[in-house]
N, C-alpha and C positions, 0 to 999 in steps of 0.2 A: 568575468574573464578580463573585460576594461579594468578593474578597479576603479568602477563608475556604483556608486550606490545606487539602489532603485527598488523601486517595489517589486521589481522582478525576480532583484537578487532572495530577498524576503520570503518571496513564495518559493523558491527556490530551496531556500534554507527549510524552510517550513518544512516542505515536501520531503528532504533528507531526514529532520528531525524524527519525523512520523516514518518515516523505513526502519531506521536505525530502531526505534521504539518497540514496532513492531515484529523486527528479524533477531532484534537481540544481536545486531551483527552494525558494526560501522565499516566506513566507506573502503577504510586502510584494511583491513581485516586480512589476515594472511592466506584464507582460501581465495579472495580475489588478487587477481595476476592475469594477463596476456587478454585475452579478449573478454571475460569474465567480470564487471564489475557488478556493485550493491544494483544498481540498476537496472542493466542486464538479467541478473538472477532473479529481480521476481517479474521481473516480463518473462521472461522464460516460463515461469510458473502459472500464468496466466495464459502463456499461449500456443504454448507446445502441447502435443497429445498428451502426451505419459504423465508429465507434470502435475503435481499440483498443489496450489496456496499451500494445502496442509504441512508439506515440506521445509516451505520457506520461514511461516510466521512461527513466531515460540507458540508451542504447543500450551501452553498456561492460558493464552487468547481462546482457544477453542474449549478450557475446564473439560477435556476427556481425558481418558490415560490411554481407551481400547480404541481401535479403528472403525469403531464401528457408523455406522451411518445411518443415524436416525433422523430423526425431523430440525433438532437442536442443532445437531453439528453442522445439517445443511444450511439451514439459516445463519448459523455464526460464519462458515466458512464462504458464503455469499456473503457476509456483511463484511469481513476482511478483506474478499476478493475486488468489493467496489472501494475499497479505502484503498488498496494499492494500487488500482488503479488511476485513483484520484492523486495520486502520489508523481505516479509515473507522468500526471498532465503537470504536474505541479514543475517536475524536475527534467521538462523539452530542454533540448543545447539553446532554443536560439529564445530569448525574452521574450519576443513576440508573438512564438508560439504556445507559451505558456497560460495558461488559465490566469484570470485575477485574484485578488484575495477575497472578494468579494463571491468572487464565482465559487471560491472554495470555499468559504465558511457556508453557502448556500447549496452547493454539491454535499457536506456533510452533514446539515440538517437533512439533506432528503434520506440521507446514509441511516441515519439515528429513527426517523421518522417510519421510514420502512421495516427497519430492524425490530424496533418495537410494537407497530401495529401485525405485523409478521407473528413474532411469542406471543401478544395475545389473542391472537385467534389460535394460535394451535392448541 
């Protein structure tokens, strides 16, 4: 917001990266307008009743086509829901508040860690 470099702006950037990646949608995108933005919309989807991840993220991330809700799609759709969450730490307004890079390459190894001891036990 300075135009001060920083590892803040970094994780920052990171965190947009990985939404955009993941929503198939950037930040300008013409459904955001008025109180609405990229960031907004998947906290929404995170934490609103009705809501959820499945909405937000490209359907290709979750490999279904039917809605159905097996063991698979829950695990994938927990493994998405902690990456957008880690997203939403990544992308706080204030620097300070924001996670490290560090934190987050470590928050995403637990991501991968869990996701994969999770599939094989099922």
């Amino acid at each position: 917001m300075e135009g001060i470099i920083s590892t803040g702006g970094d994780v920052y950037n990171f965190g947009t990266v990985v939404m955009e990646t993941f929503t198939r949608r950037k930040p300008t995108d013409e459904m955001f307008g008025g109180d609405v933005n990229l960031k907004q919309w998947i906290a929404n989807s995170l934490l609103l009743p009705n809501a959820k991840i499945d909405e937000v993220v490209n359907a290709n991330f979750l490999g279904i086509e039917t809605e159905q809700e097996d063991d698979d799609h829950v695990r994938k759709r927990d493994c998405l829901s902690a990456i957008m969450r880690l997203t939403l730490a990544c992308c706080a307004e204030s620097p300070e508040e924001r996670i490290s890079m560090k934190e987050d390459a470590v928050t995403l190894y637990k991501i991968k860690t869990k996701f994969l001891k999770d599939a094989a036990a099922a």
